[in-house]
C-alpha positions as CSV (number, residue, x, y, z in Angstrom):
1,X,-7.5,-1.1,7.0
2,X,-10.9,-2.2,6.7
3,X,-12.3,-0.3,9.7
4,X,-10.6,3.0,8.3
5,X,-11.7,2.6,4.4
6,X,-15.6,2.0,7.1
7,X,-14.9,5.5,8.8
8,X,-13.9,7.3,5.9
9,X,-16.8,6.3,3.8
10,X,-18.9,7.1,6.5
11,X,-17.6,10.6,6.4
12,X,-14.4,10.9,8.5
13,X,-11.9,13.7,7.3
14,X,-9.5,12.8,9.7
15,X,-7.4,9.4,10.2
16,X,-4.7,8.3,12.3
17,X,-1.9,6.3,10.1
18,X,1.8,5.2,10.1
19,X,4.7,4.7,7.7
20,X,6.7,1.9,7.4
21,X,4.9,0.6,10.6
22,X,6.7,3.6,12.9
23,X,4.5,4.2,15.5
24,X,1.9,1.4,14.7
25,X,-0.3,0.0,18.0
26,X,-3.5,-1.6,17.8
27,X,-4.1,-1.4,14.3
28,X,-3.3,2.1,13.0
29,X,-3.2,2.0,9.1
30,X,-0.2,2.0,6.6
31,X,-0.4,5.4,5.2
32,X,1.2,3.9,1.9
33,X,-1.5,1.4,2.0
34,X,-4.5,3.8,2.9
35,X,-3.5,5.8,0.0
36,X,-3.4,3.4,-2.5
37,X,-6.7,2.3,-1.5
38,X,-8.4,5.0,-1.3
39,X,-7.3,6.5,-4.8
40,X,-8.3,3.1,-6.4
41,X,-11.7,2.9,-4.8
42,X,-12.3,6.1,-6.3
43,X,-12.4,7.7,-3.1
44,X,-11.2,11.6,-2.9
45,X,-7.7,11.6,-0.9
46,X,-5.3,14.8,-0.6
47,X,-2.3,11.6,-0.9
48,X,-0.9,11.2,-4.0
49,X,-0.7,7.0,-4.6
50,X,2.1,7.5,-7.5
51,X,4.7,8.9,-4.6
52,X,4.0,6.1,-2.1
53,X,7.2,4.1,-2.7
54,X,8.6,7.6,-2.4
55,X,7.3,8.3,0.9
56,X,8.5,4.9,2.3
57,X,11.9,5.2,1.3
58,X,12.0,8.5,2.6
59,X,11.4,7.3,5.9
60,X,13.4,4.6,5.9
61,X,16.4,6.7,5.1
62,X,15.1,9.2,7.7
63,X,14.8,6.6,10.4
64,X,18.4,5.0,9.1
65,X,16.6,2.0,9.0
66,X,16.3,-0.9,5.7
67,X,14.1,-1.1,3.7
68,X,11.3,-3.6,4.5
69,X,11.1,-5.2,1.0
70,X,8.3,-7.2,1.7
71,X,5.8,-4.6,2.9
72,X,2.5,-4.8,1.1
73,X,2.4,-2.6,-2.1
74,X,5.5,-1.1,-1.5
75,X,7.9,-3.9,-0.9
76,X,9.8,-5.0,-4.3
77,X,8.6,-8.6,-3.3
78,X,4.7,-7.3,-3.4
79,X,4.0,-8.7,-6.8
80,X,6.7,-11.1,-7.3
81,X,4.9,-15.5,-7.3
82,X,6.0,-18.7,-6.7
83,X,4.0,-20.7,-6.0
84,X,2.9,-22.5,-9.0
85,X,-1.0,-21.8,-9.1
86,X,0.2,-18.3,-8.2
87,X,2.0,-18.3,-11.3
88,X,-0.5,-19.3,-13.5
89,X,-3.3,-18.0,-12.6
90,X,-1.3,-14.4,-12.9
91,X,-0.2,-15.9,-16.7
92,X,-4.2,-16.0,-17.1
93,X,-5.7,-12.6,-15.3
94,X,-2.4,-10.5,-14.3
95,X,-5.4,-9.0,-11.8
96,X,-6.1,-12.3,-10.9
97,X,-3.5,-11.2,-8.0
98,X,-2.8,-7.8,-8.9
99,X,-5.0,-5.5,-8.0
100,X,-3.0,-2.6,-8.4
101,X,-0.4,-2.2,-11.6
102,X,2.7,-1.8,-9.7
103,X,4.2,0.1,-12.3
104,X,1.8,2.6,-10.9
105,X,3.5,3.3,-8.0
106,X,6.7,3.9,-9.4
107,X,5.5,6.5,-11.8
């Protein structure tokens, strides 16, 4: 992720990515996850972040495969704490651990 946020800041138009983790070799980036980033870095992106979750289901249903649940961003355990200082710090700063409202997503 990091060296693809690198390339595209440098000017790449172009980016090789996966869904769900179909396809994925040495590194290729979550598309769900490239998405996200991008739109909350402020960084023009064709991707619409709301319609993420709506992607990733999508495949999953394509590839008759479950859904992973806990996928980064997408996965309904993403934002879910239990450890305690987890917990509390979240009570705090909800962005403490949230950098993304993932209400967002499901808009």
């Amino acid at each position: 992720m990091a060296n693809t946020l690198a390339s595209v800041e440098a000017g790449a138009t172009f980016v090789s990515c996966t869904v769900n983790g179909i396809g994925e070799r040495c590194g290729i980036t979550e598309t769900c996850l490239l998405i996200t980033n991008l739109h909350f870095s402020s960084i023009l992106c064709s991707g619409k972040s709301q319609k993420v979750l709506k992607l990733s289901r999508l495949v999953s249903e394509a590839m008759g495969d479950t859904f992973d649940r806990r996928r980064p961003i997408i996965g309904e355990y993403s934002f879910v704490h239990t450890a305690k200082l987890h917990l509390t710090a979240t009570t705090r700063d909800r962005n403490c651990y949230h950098w993304v409202d993932p209400l967002y997503l499901n808009e």
